[in-house]
N, CA, C and O of each residue as an XYZ file, in Angstrom:
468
protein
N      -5.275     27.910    -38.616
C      -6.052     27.315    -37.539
C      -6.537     28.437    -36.625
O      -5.726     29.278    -36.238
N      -7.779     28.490    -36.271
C      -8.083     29.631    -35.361
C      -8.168     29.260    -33.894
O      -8.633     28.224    -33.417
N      -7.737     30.098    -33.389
C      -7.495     30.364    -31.929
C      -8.505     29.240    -31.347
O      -8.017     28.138    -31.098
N      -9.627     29.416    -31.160
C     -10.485     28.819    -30.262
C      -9.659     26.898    -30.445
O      -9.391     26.139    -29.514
N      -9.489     26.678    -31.754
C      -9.190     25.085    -31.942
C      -7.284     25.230    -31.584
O      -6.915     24.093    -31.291
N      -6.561     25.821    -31.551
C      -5.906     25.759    -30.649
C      -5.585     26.294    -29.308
O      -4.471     26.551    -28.851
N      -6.788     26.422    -28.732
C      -6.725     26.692    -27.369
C      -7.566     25.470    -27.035
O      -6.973     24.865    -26.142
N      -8.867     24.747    -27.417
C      -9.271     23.429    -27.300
C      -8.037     22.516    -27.402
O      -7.670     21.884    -26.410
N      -7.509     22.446    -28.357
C      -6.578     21.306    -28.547
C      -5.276     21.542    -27.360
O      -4.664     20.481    -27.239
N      -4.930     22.210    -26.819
C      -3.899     22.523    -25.654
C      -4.744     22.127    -24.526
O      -4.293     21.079    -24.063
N      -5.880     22.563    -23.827
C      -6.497     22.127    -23.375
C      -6.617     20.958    -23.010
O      -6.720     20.804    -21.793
N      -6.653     19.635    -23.944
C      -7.080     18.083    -24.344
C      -5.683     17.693    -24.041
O      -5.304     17.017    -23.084
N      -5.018     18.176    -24.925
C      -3.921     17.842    -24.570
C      -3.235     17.994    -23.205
O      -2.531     17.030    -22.904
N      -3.297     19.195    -22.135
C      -3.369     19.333    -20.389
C      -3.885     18.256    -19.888
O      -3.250     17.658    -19.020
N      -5.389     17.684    -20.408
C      -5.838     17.249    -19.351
C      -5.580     15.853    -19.574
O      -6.209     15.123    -18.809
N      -5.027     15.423    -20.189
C      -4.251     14.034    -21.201
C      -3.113     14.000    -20.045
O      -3.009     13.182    -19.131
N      -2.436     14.918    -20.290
C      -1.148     15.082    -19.696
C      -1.778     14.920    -17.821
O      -1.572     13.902    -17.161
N      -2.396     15.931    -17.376
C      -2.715     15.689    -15.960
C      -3.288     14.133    -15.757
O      -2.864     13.552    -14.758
N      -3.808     13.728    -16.241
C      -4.698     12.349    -16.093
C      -3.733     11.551    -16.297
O      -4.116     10.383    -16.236
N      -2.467     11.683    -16.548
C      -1.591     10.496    -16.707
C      -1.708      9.664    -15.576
O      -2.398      8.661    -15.393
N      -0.692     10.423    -14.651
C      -0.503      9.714    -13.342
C      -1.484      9.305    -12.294
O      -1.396      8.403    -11.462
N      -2.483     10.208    -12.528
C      -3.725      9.609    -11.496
C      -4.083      8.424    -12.031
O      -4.591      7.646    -11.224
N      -3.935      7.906    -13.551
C      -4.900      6.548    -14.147
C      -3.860      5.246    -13.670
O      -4.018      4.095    -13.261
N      -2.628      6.214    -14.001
C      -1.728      4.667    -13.397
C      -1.882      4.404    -12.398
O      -2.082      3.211    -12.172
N      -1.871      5.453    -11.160
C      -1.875      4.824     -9.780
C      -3.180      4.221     -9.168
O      -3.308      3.571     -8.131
N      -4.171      4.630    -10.139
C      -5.817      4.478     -9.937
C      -5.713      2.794    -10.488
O      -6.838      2.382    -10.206
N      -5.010      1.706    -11.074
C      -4.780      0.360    -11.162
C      -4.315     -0.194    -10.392
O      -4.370     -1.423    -10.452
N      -3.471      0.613     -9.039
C      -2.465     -0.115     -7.717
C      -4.099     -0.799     -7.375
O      -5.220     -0.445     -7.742
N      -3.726     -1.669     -6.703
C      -4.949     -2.775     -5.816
C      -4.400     -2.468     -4.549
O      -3.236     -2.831     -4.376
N      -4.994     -1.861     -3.592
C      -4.923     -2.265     -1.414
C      -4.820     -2.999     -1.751
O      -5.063     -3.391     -2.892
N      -4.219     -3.737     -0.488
C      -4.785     -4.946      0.467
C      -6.212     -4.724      1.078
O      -6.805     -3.664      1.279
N      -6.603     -6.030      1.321
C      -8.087     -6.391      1.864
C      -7.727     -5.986      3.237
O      -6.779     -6.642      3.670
N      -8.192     -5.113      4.042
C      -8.025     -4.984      5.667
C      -9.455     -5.128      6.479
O     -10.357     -4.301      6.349
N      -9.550     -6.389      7.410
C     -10.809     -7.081      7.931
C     -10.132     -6.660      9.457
O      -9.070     -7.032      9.956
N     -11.418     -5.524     10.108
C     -11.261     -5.874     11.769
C     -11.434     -6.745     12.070
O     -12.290     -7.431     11.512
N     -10.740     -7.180     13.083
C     -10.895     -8.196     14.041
C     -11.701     -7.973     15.299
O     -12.788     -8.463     15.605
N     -10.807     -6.985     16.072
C     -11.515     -6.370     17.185
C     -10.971     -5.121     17.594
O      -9.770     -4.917     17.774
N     -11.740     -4.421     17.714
C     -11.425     -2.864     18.301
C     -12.492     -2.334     19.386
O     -13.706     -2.533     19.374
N     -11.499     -1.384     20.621
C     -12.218     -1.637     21.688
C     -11.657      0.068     22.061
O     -11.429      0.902     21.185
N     -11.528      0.286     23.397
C     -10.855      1.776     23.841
C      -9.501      1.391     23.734
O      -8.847      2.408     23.500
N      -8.565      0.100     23.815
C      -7.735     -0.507     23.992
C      -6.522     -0.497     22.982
O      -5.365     -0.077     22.966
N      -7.359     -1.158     22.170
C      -6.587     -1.869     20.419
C      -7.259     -1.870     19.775
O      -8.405     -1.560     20.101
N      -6.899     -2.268     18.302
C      -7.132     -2.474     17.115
C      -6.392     -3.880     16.808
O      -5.233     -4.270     16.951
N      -7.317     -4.333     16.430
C      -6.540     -5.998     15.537
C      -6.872     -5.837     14.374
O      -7.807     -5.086     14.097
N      -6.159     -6.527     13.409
C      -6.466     -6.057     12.067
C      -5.864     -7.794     11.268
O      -4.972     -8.552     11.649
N      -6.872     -7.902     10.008
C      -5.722     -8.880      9.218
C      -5.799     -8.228      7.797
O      -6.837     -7.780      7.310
N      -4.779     -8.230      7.297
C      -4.414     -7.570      5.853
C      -3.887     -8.522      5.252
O      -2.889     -9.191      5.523
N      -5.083     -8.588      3.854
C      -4.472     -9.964      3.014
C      -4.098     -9.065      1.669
O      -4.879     -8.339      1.056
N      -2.812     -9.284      1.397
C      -1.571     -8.636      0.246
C      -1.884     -9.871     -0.910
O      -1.535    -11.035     -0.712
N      -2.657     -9.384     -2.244
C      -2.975    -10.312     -3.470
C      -1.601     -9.965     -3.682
O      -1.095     -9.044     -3.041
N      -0.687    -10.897     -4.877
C       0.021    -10.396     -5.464
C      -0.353     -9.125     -5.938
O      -1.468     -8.760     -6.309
N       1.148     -8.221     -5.864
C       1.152     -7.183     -6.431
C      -0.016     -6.115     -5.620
O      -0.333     -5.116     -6.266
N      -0.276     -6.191     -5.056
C      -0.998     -5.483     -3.772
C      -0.169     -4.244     -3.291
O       0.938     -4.472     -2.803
N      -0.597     -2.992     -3.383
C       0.398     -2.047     -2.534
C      -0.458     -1.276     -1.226
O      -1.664     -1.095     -1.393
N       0.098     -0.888     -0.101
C      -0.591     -0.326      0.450
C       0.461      1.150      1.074
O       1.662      1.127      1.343
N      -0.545      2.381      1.162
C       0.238      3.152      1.417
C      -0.459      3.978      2.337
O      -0.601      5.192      2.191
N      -0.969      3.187      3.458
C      -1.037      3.332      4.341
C      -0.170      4.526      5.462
O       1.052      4.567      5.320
N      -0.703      5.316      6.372
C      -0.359      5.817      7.427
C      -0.261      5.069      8.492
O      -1.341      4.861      9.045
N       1.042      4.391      9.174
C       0.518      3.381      9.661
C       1.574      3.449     11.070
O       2.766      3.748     11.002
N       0.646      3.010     12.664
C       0.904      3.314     13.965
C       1.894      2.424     14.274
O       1.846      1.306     13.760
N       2.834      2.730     15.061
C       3.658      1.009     15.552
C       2.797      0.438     16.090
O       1.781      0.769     16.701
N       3.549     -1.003     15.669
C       2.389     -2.223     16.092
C       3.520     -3.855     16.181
O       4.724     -4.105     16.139
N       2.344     -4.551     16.308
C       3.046     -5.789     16.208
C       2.147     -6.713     15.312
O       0.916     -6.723     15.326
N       3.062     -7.579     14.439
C       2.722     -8.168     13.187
C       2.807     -9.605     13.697
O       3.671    -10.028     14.465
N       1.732    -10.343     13.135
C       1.636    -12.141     13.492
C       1.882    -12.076     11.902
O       1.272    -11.237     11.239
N       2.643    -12.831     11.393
C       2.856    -13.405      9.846
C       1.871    -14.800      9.851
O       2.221    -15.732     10.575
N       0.909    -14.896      9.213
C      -0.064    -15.966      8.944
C       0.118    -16.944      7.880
O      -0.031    -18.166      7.899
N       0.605    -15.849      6.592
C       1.435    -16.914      5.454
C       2.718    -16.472      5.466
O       3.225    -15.734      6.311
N       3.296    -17.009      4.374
C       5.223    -16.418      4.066
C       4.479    -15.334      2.679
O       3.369    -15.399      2.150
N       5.283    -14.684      2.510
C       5.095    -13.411      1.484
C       6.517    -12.652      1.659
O       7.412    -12.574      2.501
N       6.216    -12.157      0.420
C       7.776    -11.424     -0.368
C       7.341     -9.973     -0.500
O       6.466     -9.719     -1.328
N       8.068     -8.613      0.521
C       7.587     -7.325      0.304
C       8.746     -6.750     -0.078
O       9.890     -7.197     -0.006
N       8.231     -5.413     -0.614
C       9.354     -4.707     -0.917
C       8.626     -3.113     -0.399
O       7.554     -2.600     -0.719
N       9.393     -2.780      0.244
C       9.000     -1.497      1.578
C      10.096     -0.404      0.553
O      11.229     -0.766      0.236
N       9.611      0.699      0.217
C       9.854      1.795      0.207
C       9.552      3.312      0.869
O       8.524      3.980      0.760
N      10.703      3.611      1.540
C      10.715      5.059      2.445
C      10.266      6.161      1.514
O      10.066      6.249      0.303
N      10.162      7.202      2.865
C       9.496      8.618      2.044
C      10.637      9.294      0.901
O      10.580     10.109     -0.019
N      12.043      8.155      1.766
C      13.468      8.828      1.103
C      13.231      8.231     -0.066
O      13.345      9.173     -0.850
N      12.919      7.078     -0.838
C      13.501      6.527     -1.935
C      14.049      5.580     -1.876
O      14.450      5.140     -2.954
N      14.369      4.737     -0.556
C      14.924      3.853     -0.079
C      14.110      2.420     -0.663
O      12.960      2.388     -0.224
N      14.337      1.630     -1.253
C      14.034     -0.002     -1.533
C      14.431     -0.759     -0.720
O      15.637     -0.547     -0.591
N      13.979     -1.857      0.183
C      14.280     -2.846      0.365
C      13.263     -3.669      0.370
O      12.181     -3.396      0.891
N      13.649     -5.214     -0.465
C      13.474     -5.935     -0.427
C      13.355     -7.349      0.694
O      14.412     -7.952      0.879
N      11.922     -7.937      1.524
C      12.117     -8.830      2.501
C      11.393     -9.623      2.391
O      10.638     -9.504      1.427
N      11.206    -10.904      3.328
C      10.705    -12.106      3.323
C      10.347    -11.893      4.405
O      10.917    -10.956      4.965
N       9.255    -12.649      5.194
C       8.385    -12.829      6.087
C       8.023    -14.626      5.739
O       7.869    -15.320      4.734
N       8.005    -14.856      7.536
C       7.837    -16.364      7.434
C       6.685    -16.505      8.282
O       6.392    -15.795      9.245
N       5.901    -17.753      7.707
C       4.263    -17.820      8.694
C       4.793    -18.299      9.989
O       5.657    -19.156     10.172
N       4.033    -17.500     10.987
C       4.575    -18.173     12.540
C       5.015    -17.306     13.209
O       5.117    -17.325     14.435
N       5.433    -16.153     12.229
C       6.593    -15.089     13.325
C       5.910    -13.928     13.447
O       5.047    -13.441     12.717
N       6.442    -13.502     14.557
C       5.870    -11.801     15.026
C       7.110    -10.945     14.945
O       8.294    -11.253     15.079
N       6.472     -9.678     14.666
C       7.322     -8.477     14.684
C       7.131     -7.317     14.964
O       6.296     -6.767     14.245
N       7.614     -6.665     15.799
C       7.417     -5.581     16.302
C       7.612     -4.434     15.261
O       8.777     -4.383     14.866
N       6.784     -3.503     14.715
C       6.943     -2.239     13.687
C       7.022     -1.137     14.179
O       6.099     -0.912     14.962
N       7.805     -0.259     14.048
C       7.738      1.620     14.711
C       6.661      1.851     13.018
O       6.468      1.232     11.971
N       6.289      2.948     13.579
C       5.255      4.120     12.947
C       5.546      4.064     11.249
O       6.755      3.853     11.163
N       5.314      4.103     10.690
C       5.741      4.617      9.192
C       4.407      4.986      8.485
O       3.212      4.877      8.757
N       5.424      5.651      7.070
C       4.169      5.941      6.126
C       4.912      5.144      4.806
O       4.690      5.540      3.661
N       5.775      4.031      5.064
C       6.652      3.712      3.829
C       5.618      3.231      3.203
O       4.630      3.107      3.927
N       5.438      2.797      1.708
C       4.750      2.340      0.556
C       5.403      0.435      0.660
O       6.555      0.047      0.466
N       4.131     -0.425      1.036
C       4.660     -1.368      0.889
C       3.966     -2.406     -0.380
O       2.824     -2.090     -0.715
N       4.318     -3.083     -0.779
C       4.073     -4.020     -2.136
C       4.831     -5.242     -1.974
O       6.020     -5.426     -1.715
N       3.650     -6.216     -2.234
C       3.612     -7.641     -2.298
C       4.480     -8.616     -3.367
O       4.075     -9.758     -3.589
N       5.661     -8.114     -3.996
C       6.698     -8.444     -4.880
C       6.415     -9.764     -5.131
O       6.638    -10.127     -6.286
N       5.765    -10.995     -3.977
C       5.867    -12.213     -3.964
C       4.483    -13.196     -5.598
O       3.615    -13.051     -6.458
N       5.062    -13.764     -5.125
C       3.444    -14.918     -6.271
C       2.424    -15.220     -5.822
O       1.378    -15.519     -6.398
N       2.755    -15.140     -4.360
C       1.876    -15.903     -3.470
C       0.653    -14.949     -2.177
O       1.142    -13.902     -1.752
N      -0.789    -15.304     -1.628
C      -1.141    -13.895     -0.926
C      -0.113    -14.351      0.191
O       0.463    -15.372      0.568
N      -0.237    -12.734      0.564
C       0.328    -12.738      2.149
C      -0.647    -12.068      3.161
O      -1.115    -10.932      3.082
N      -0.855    -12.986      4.110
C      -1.547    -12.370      5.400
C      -0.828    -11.896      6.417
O       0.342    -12.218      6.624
N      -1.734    -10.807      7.368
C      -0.751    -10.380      8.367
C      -1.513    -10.056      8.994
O      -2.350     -9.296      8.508
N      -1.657    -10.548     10.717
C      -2.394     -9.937     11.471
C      -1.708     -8.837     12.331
O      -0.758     -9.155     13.047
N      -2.106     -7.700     12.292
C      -1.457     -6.113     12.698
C      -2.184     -5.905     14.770
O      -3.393     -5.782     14.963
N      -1.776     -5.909     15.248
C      -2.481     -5.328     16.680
C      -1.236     -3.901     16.758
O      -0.049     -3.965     16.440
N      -2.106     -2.511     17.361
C      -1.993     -1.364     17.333
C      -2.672     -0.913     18.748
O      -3.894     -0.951     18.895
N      -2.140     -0.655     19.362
C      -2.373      0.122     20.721
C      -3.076      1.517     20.649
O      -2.465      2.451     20.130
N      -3.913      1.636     20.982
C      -4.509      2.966     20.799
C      -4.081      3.948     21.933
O      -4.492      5.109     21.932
């Protein structure tokens, strides 16, 4: 075999290998995120989570209105899993994160986000 066809074929094979992980994560789906209102003030936000929805967001403390019930599963920068439920009706106060969150549930989940600027 001469050089040039195995230096092509290593090649194909690199960029096989590099393109792995970008194609898988290039199938994650966002969430849909619709302003509401933003001013010098705040930011309102609603984020609708399809099943299986991840978002990995940089994201400010805030406070969360739960609009539907939905099933997340929040992972830290550590590696940390947890698994939670959210019920329509309730608010929650969030500190800052960059955790990776995903919609584990069957069902969408909405969430209206307000963020203090």
């Amino acid at each position: 075999m001469s050089t040039a066809r195995i230096l092509s074929a290593a090649a194909l094979a690199l960029g096989l290998v590099a393109t792995g992980p970008l194609h898988a994560q290039s199938k994650e789906r966002a969430p849909q995120i619709k302003v509401l209102l933003e001013n010098a003030k705040v930011r309102v936000t609603e984020t609708t989570f399809l099943p299986g929805d991840v978002s990995r967001a940089d994201r400010k403390a805030r406070t969360n209105y739960v609009v539907t019930d939905g099933k997340l599963e929040r992972t830290t920068k550590d590696g940390k899993k947890s698994v939670y439920e959210r019920k329509a009706g309730t608010a929650v106060w969030m500190e800052a994160d960059k955790d990776v969150v995903r919609n584990v549930g069957k069902t969408t989940y909405v969430v209206i986000g307000v963020t203090q600027k």
